[in-house]
C-alpha positions in Angstrom: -88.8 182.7 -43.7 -92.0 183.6 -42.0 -91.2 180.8 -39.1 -88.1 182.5 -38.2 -90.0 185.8 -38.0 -92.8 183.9 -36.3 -89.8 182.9 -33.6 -88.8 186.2 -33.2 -92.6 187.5 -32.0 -93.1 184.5 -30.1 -89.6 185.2 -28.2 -91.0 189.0 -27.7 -94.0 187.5 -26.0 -92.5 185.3 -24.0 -90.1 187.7 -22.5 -93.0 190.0 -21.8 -94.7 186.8 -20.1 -91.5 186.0 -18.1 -91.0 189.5 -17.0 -94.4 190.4 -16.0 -94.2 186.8 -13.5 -90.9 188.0 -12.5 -92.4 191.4 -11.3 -95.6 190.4 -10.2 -93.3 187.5 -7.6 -90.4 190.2 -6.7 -93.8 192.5 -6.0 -95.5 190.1 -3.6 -92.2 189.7 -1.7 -91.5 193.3 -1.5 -95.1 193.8 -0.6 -95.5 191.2 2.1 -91.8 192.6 3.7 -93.2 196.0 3.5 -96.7 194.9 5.2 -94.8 192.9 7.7 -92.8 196.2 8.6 -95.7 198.2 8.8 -97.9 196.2 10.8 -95.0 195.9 13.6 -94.9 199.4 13.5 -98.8 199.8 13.8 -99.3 196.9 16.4 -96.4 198.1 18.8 -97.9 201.9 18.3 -101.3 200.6 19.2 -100.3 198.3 22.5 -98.7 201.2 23.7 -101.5 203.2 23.1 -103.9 200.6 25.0 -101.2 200.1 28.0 -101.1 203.8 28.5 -104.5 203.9 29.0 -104.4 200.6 31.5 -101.6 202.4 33.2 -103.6 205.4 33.5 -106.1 203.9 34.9 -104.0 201.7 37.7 -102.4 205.0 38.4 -106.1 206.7 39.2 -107.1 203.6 41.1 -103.9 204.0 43.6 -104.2 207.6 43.7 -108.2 207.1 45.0 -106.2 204.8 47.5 -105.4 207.7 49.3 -107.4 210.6 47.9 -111.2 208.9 48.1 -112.8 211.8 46.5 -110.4 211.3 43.5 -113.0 209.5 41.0 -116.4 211.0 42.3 -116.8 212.6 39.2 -115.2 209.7 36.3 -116.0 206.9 38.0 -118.0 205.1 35.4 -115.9 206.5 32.8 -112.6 204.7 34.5 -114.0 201.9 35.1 -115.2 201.6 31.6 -111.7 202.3 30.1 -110.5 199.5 32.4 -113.2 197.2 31.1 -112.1 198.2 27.2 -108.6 197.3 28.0 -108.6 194.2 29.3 -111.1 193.1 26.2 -109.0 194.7 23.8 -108.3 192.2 21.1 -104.3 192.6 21.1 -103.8 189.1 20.0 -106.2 189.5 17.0 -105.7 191.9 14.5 -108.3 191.0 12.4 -110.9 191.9 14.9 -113.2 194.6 13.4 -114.1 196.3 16.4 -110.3 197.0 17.3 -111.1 200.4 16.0 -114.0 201.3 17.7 -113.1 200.3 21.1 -109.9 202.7 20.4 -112.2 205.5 19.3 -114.1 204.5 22.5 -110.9 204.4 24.9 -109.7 207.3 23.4 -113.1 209.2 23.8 -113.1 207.9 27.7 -109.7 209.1 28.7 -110.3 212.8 26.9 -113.9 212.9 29.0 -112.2 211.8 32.4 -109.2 214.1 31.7 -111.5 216.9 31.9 -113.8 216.0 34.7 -110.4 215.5 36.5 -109.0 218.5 35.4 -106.2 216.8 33.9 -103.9 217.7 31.0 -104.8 215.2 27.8 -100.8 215.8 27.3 -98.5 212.1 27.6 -94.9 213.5 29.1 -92.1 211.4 29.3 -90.9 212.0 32.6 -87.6 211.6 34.2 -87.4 209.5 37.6 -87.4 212.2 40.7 -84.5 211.8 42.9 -86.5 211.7 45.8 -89.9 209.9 46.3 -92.6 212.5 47.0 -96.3 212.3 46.5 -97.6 214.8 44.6 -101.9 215.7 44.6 -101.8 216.8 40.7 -101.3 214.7 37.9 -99.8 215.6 33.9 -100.7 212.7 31.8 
């Protein structure tokens, strides 16, 4: 009599057992799915954070083409944001000092916003219907 109650604890046991590796494998899928999701979200979010701030940058450089006093002021703050783009480590997520050198690019473009005189403001604008060259920008 006691080995068929013995049975019936064992059987408890092993079903908690079986369910817990069940969980803890249905867990590490859901997690990794999740994490997947999330760092798609987080690396397209921070690329087009980073080619904002290269295409900011181009933009300033063409715009000093024909305005030379342009950069007089940010100068070494430009060319430093150009410098931190092109070494950002988009191919390497892992790379610890991702986060500083956003800090750092985002620091750069708030300090040459305002010794440009610029708005710190990203618009999506809509394509003018006629080409005209204006001498503010609204970033």
């Amino acid at each position: 009599m006691s080995d068929l109650f013995d049975a019936c604890l064992d059987l408890e046991s092993t079903h908690i057992e079986e369910g817990y590796e069940e969980g803890k494998k249905d867990g590490k899928a859901a997690g990794l799915k999740e994490g997947r999701e999330l760092g798609e979200l987080k690396g397209c979010e921070i690329g087009s954070e980073v080619g904002f701030y290269a295409g900011f940058c181009e933009a300033l450089r063409e715009l000093h083409k024909e305005q030379p006093a342009l950069l007089d002021k940010a100068e070494k703050q430009v060319t430093s944001m150009e410098e931190l783009t092109k070494n950002f480590p988009l191919n390497d997520p892992k790379d610890e000092k991702m986060q500083d050198m956003m800090v750092e690019l985002r620091g750069k473009f708030k300090t040459v916003c305002a010794k440009l005189g610029l708005s710190e403001r990203l618009q999506i604008a809509q394509a003018p219907e006629q080409t005209t060259v204006k001498s503010s920008l609204d970033f």
